[in-house]
C-alpha positions in Angstrom: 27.8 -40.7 81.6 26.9 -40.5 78.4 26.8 -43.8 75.9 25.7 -45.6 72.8 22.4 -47.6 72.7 22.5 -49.9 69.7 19.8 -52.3 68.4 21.9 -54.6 65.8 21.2 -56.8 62.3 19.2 -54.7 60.6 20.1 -53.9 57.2 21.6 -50.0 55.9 20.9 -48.0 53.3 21.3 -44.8 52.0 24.4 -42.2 51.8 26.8 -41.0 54.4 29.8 -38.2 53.2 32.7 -38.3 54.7 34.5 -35.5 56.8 37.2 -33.9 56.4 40.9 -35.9 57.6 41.4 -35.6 61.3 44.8 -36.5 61.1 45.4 -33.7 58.5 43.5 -31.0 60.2 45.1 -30.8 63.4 48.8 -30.6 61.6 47.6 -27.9 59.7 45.9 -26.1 63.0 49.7 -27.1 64.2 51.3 -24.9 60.9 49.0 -22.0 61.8 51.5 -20.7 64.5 54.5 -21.0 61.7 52.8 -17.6 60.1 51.3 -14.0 61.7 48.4 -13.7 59.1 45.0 -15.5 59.5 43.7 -18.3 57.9 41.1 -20.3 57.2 40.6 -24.1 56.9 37.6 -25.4 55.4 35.9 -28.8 55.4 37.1 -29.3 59.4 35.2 -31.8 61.0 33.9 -30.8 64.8 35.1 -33.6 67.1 36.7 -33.5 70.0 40.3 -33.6 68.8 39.8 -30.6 66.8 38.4 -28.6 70.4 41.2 -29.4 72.1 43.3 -28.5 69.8 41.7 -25.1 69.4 41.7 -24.9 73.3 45.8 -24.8 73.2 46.0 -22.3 70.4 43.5 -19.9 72.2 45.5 -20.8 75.8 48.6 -19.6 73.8 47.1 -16.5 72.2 45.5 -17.2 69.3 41.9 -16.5 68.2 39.9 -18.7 66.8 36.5 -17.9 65.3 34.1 -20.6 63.5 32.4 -20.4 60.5 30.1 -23.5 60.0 33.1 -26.4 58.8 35.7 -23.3 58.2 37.7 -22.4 61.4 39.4 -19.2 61.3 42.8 -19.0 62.6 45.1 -15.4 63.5 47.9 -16.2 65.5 49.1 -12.8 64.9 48.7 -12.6 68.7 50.7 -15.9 70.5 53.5 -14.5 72.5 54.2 -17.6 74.6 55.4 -21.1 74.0 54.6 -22.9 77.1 51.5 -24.9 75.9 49.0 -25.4 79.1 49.8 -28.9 80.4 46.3 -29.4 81.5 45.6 -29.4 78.0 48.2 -31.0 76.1 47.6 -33.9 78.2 44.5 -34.5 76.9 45.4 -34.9 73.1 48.4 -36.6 71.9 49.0 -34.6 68.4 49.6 -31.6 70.9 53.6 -33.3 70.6 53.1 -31.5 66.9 53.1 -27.6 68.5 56.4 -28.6 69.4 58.2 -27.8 66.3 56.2 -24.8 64.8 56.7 -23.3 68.6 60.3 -24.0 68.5 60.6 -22.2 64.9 59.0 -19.3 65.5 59.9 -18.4 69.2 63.1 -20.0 69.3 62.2 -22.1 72.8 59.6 -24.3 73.9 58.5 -25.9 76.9 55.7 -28.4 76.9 54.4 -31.7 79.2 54.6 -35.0 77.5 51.3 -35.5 75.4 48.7 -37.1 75.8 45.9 -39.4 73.5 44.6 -42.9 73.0 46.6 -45.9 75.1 47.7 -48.3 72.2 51.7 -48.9 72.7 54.4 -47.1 72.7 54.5 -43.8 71.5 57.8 -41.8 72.8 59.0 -38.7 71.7 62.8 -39.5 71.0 62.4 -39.6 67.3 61.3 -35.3 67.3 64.2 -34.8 69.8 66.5 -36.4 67.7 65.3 -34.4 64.5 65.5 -31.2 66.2 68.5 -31.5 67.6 70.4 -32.6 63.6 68.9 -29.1 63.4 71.0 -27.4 66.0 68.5 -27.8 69.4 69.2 -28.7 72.6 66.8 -30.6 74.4 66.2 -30.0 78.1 64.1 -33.3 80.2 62.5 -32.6 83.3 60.6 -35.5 83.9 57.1 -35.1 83.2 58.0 -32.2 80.8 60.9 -31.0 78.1 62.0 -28.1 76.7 63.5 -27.1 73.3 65.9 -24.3 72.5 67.6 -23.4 69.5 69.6 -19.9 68.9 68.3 -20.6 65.0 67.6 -23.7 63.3 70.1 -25.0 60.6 69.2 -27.4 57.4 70.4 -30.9 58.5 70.3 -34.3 56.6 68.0 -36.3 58.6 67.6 -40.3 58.3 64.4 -41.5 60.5 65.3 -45.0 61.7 61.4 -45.3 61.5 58.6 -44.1 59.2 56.7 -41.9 61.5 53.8 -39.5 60.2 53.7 -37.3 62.9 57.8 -37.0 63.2 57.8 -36.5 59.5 55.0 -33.7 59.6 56.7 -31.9 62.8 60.2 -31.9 61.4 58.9 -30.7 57.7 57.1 -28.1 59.5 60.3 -26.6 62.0 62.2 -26.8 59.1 60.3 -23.9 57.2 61.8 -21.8 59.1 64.9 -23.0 59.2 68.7 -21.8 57.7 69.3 -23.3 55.1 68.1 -26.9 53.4 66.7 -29.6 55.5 66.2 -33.3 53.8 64.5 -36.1 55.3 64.8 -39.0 54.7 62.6 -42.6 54.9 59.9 -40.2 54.8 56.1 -41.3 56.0 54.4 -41.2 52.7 50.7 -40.8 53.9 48.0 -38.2 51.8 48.5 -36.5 54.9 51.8 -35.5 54.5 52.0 -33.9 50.4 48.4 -32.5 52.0 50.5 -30.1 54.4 53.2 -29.8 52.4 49.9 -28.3 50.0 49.6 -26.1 52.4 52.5 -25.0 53.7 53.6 -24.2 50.2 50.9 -22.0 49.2 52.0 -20.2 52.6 55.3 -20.1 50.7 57.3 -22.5 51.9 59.7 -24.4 49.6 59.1 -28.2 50.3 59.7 -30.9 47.2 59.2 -34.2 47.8 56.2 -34.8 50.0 54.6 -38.3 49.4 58.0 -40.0 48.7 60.4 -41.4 51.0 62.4 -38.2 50.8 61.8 -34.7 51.5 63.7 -31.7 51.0 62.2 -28.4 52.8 64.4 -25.1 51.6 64.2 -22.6 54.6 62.6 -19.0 54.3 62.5 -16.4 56.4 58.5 -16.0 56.9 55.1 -17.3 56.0 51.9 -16.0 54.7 48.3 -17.3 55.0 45.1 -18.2 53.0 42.5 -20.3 52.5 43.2 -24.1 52.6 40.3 -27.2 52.1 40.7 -30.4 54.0 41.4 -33.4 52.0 38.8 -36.0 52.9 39.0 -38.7 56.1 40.4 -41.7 54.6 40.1 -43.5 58.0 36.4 -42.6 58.1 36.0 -43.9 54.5 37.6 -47.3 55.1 35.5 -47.5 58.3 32.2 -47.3 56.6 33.3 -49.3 53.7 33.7 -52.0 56.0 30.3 -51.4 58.2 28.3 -51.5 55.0 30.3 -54.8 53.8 29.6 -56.3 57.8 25.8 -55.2 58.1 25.7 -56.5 54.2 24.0 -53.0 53.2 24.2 -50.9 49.9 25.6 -47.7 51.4 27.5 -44.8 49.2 30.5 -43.6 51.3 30.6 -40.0 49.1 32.9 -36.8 49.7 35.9 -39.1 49.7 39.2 -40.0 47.7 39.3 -43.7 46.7 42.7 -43.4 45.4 43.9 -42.7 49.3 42.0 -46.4 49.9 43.9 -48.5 47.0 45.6 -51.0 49.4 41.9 -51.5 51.1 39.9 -51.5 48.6 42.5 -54.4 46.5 41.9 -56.7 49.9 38.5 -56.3 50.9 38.0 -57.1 46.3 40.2 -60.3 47.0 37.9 -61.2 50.0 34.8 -61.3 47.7 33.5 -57.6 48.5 31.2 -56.4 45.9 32.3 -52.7 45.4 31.7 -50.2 42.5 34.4 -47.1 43.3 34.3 -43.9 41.7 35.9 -40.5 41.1 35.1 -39.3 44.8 32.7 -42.1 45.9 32.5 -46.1 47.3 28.9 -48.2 47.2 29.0 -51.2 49.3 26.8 -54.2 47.7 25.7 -57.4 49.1 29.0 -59.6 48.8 30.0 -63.2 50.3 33.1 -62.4 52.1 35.5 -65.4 53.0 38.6 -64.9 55.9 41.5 -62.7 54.6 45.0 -62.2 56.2 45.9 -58.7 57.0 49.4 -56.9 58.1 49.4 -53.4 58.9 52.0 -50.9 57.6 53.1 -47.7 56.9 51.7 -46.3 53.6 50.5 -47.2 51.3 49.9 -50.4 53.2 47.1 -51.3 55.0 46.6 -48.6 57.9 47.0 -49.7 61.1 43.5 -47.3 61.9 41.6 -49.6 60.0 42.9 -52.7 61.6 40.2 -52.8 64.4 37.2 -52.3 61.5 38.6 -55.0 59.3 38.6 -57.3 62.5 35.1 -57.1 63.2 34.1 -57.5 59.2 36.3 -60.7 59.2 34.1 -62.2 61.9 31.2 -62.1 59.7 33.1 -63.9 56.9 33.7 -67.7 56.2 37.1 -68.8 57.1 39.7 -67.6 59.0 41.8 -64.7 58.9 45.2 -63.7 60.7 45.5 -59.8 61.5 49.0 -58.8 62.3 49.4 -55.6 63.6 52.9 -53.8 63.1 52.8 -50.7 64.0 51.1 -50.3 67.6 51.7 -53.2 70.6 48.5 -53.1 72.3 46.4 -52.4 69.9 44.7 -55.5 69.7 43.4 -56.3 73.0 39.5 -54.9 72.3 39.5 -58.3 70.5 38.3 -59.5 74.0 35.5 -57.4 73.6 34.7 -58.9 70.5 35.1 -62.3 72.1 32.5 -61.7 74.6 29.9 -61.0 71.9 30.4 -64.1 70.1 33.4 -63.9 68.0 35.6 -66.7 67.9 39.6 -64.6 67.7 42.7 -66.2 69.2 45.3 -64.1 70.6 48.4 -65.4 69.5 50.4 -62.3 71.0 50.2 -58.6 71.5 50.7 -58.2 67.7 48.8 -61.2 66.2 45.4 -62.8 66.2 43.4 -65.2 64.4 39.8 -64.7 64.1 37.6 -67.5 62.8 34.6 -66.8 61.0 31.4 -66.5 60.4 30.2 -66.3 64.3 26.6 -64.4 65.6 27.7 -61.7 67.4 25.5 -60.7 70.4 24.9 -57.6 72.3 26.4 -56.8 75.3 27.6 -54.1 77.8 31.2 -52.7 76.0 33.6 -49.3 76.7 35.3 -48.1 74.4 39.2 -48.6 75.0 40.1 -46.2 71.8 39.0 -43.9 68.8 39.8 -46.9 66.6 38.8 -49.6 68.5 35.6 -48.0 69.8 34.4 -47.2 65.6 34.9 -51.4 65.4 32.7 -52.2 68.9 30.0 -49.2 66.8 30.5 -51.9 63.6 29.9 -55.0 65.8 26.9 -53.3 67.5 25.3 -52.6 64.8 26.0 -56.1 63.3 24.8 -58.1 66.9 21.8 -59.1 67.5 20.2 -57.5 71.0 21.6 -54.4 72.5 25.1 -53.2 72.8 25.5 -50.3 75.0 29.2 -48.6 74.7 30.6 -47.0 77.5 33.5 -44.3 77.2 32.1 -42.8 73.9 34.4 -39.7 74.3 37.3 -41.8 72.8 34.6 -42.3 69.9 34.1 -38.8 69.2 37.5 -37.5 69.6 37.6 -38.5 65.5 33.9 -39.3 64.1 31.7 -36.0 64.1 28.2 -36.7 64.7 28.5 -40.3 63.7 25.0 -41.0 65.7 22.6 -38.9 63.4 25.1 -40.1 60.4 24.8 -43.3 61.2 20.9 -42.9 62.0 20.5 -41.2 58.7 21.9 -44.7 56.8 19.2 -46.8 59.1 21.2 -47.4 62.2 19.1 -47.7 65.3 21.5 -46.3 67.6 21.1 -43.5 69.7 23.1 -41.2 72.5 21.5 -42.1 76.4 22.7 -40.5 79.9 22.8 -43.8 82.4 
C-alpha cells in the first residue's frame, strides 16, 4: 500500500502554481457528450478523478487522447447510455453523465454514484429537475433509469443550492424544447465557468453566477477549445499550509477574486497576505482563533473547512467551525486530536478547537480528499513523523502534490509499507 512519509516543523519556501479546478473539469468532461465534434480542454490537472472520469467516457464510446494538461475529447462515437457500474461507483460526479446522457440519447440507465463518505448526498434533487422537464424516472434499487420522449423548458425552484444539480440541470436543458429557468441557483466560479463553455458551444444560457438561470434550448452543439479556470480549493488549501507552517510561499496560476470570503477571514485572524492579479504570498503572521460557518457561495467553502481547522490549531484562542453543508464531515477532527490538538466535538456539525497546541506525528488514513489535504497540512506542521494511510482519497483532487509540495521544502515523500 502505498502512503505519505512526512517529517514536520520545518519552514516552506518557494512557489507552488495551482492546477486547473477539479470540480470544473469533470462537468465540462460531463458537457463533452452534449456535442458530436471534438474538443479540447486545457490546463486539466491529472488526478485520479479526472481518470475515472475518462474511463466512463471511453467505456461509453468515446475517445480520449492526451496532450500534456490538454485532454482531447470526440464523442462523435458514444452510442450507449448505460454507464459501466463498476465505474461509476467509483466517483461520485459520475451522477453528472446523467443529464447530458438523458439529452442526447433520450434514456439513461446508471448505478447510484459513488465518491468520498461525508453525509448525505442523494440524488432526489436531479430527479426532481428532470422530471419539471417532462422525465420519468424509473428506481430499481441499486440503479435508476431516466426516459424522456423530449425534454421541455420548465420553471425549476431548487429547495437547496446544489452545484452539482445546478450544473446537471443547466446542462440537460441545452438541449431542451423550449426555455428552462432555474432558480436559487448555486452561484460558484464553477458554474458561469461551464456556462463559458457551453456557450461558446452555442448554447444560449444567461444568468450563470446569480441565483437565477435561464438556459434557451437549441437543437445541437459544436465544440472547441476551452481553458480551465484555476483550482480555488487548491489555492485556499495552500494559503492556509503556508499561514500553518508560518512560511513565505506564492500560491501563483490562481484567481484571488474566487477566494474573497477566505482571504477577508484568514485577514481578520491576523494573516499577513499580499494578493495579486493571479497570485497569493503567505508571510509570517500571528494568527489568533477565528469562528467559521460554511456556506454556499460566496461563503466560506465547505472544501476548505478541514484546512482552516488544522491552521486554527496553530493559532491563539479558540475558534468554533460550523459546518453546514455536509454531516460527517467533521469527524477526521479525531485524528487531529490524537496528534495533539485540543478540538471538542459539540455535534456532527460543530466543533471547537482551542489553540495554539504542538501537534505530533503519528500513524493517520486518510478518511477523504478534503480531510486527507488537512492531515498533509498537520503533517507537515507536527513534529516527528506522520505516515498517512489511504492516499488515493488524496489524489483523487491534488496532482502530484508530493514533488509540489517537495519543491516548496516539504520533506514528505511516497513509500510502499
Amino acid at each position: 500500500m502505498e502512503k505519505y512519509k512526512i517529517s514536520g516543523s520545518h519552514q516552506l519556501s518557494g512557489e507552488i502554481k495551482v492546477a486547473g479546478a477539479k470540480n470544473s473539469a469533470l462537468k465540462i468532461l460531463a458537457a463533452s457528450i452534449l456535442s458530436n465534434e471534438t474538443c479540447q480542454i486545457t490546463n486539466i490537472p491529472k488526478i485520479e478523478d479526472i481518470k475515472r472520469m475518462t474511463e466512463i467516457l471511453e467505456s461509453l464510446g468515446a475517445k480520449i487522447t492526451w496532450h500534456d494538461s490538454t485532454l482531447e475529447i470526440n464523442p462523435s462515437k458514444i452510442t450507449k447510455s448505460t454507464p459501466d457500474s463498476d465505474l461509476v461507483k467509483k466517483l461520485r460526479s459520475s451522477i453528472m453523465l446523467a443529464g447530458p446522457l438523458l439529452a442526447k440519447f433520450g434514456e439513461v440507465t446508471m448505478s447510484h454514484p459513488g465518491g468520498c463518505i461525508i453525509g448525505k448526498r442523494p440524488v432526489d434533487l436531479f430527479m426532481s429537475g428532470f422530471k419539471a422537464m417532462g422525465a420519468e424516472i424509473l428506481d430499481h434499487g441499486e440503479s435508476f433509469t431516466i426516459k424522456a420522449k423530449k425534454l421541455k423548458g420548465a420553471k425549476i425552484v431548487l429547495p437547496k443550492i446544489s452545484v452539482t444539480v445546478t450544473e446537471s440541470l443547466m446542462m440537460t436543458a441545452c438541449l431542451a424544447e423550449g426555455t428552462t429557468t432555474i432558480i436559487n441557483a448555486a452561484m460558484e466560479p464553477e458554474i458561469p465557468a461551464l456556462a463559458d463553455y457551453l456557450n461558446k458551444c452555442g448554447a444560449k444560457i444567461t444568468g450563470a453566477g446569480t441565483p437565477q438561470i435561464t438556459i434557451t434550448g437549441v437543437d445541437k452543439l459544436s465544440a472547441g477549445t476551452y481553458e480551465l479556470i484555476p483550482d480555488r480549493i487548491e489555492a485556499g488549501s495552500f494559503v492556509m499550509l503556508g499561514l500553518a507552517t508560518n512560511s513565505k510561499i506564492k500560491i501563483s496560476n490562481c484567481n484571488p477574486a474566487h477566494l474573497e470570503t477566505v482571504l477577508t477571514i484568514l485577514k481578520n485572524s491576523g494573516a499577513d497576505l499580499e494578493i495579486g492579479p493571479d497570485y497569493i504570498i503567505t508571510k509570517t503572521s500571528h494568527l489568533h482563533g477565528t469562528d467559521i460557518q460554511t456556506h454556499e457561495y460566496p461563503g466560506f467553502p465547505t472544501d476548505l473547512q478541514a484546512p482552516f481547522t488544522v491552521l486554527m490549531t496553530q493559532t491563539n484562542g479558540r475558534s468554533l467551525i460550523h459546518e453546514t453543508i455536509f454531516e460527517g464531515r467533521l469527524f477526521y477532527t479525531d485524528k487531529l486530536n490524537t496528534m495533539g490538538a485540543d478540538i471538542i466535538m459539540c455535534d456532527p456539525h460543530r466543533v471547537i478547537v482551542n489553540g495554539k497546541t504542538k501537534l505530533y506525528g503519528k500513524k493517520l488514513e486518510s478518511p477523504d480528499l478534503r480531510a486527507g489535504m488537512a492531515l498533509i497540512i498537520a503533517g507537515l506542521c507536527a513534529q516527528g513523523e506522520t505516515i498517512i494511510d489511504n492516499i488515493y482519497q488524496i489524489e483523487r483532487g491534488y496532482e502530484d502534490i508530493v514533488s509540489r509540495l517537495k519543491n516548496i521544502g516539504a520533506q514528505i515523500e511516497k513509500i510502499n509499507e
